[in-house]
N, C-alpha and C positions, 0 to 999 in steps of 0.2 A: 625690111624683110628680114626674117630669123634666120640665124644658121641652117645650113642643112642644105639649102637649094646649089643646082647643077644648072647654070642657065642659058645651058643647051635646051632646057624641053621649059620655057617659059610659059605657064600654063594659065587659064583666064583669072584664076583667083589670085596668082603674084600681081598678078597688075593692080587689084582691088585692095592687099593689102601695101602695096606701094604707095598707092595714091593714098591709103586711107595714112598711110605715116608722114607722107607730104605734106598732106594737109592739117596734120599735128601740127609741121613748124611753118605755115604759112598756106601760100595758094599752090595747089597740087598743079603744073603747067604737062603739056606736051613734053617737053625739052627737060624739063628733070626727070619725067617720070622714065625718058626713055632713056635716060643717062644714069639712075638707078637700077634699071633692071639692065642696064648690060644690051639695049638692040635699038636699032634704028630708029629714029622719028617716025620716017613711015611704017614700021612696022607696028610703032605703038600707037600710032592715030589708029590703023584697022583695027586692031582689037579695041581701041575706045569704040571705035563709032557701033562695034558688035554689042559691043556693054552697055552702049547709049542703049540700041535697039532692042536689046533684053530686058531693059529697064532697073540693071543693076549700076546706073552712073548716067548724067546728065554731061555731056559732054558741049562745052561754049568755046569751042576753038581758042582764042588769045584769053577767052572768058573765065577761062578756066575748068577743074573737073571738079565736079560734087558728086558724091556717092548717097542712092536713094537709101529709103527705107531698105526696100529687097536689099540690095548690095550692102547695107548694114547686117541684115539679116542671115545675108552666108555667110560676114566674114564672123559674126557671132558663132554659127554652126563652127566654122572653120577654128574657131578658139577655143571652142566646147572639145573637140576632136583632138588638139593638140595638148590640151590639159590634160584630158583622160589618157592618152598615150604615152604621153611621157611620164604621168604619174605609174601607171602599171610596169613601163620598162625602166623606173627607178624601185620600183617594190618587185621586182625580183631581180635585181641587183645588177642593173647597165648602169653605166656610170655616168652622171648628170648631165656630161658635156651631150655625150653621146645621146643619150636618152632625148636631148632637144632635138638633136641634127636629126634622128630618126623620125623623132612624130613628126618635123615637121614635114618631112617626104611623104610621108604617108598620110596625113591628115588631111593630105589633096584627090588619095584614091582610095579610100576605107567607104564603105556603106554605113550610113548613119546606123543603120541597124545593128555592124557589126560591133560599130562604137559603143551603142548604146550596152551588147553585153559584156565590152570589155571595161565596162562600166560599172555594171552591177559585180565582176570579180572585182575589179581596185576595192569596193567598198568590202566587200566577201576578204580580201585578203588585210584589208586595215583593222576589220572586228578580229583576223582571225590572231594580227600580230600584237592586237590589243589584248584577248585572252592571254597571249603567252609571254608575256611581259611580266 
């Protein structure tokens, strides 16, 4: 998980990207995932078995966790989001640390929609700083 998280308000997509960096260095379990995110085993079975049933992860109790397509699918939204946020609050001048720990709070509660036009300004403010070069 990236800078930036409070994990007081653990929200369903830390868990997603958790797992999905578990599973980078091996098999994503129960027992690390909830030892990464800072909360209870039982608290991180209920939310698997919620992700099982939404269809964003396949959960096999000692089997381990796999993340579906779908749950590929948000955390891709989810990196689209924090790309474009932290690139907009490094073009007008937050400072990189910063600019991560930001988007990544917020790239959990923005409206793709609103992504999407703070989207078209990054590129609006990269042509405009390319003219003025």
């Amino acid at each position: 998980m990236r800078r930036g998280h409070e994990m007081k308000d653990v929200r369903p997509e830390h868990y997603l990207e958790a797992i999905y960096a578990l599973s980078k260095d091996g098999k994503a379990t129960l027992s690390a995932l909830a030892s990464a995110l800072g909360v209870k085993p039982s608290s991180a079975q209920k939310m698997l078995r919620k992700l099982d049933e939404q269809g964003y992860i396949i959960y096999r109790g000692r089997g381990g966790i796999e993340i579906t397509e779908r749950g590929l699918a948000l955390l891709d939204e989810l990196n689209k989001s924090h790309r474009t946020l932290a690139e907009f609050f490094k073009l007008i001048g937050v400072e990189e640390d910063l600019a991560e720990a930001e988007a990544e709070k917020l790239e959990h509660l923005v409206d793709p929609r609103v992504v999407e036009r703070v989207a078209k300004l990054v590129e609006a403010l990269r042509s405009l700083r390319g003219i003025l070069k």
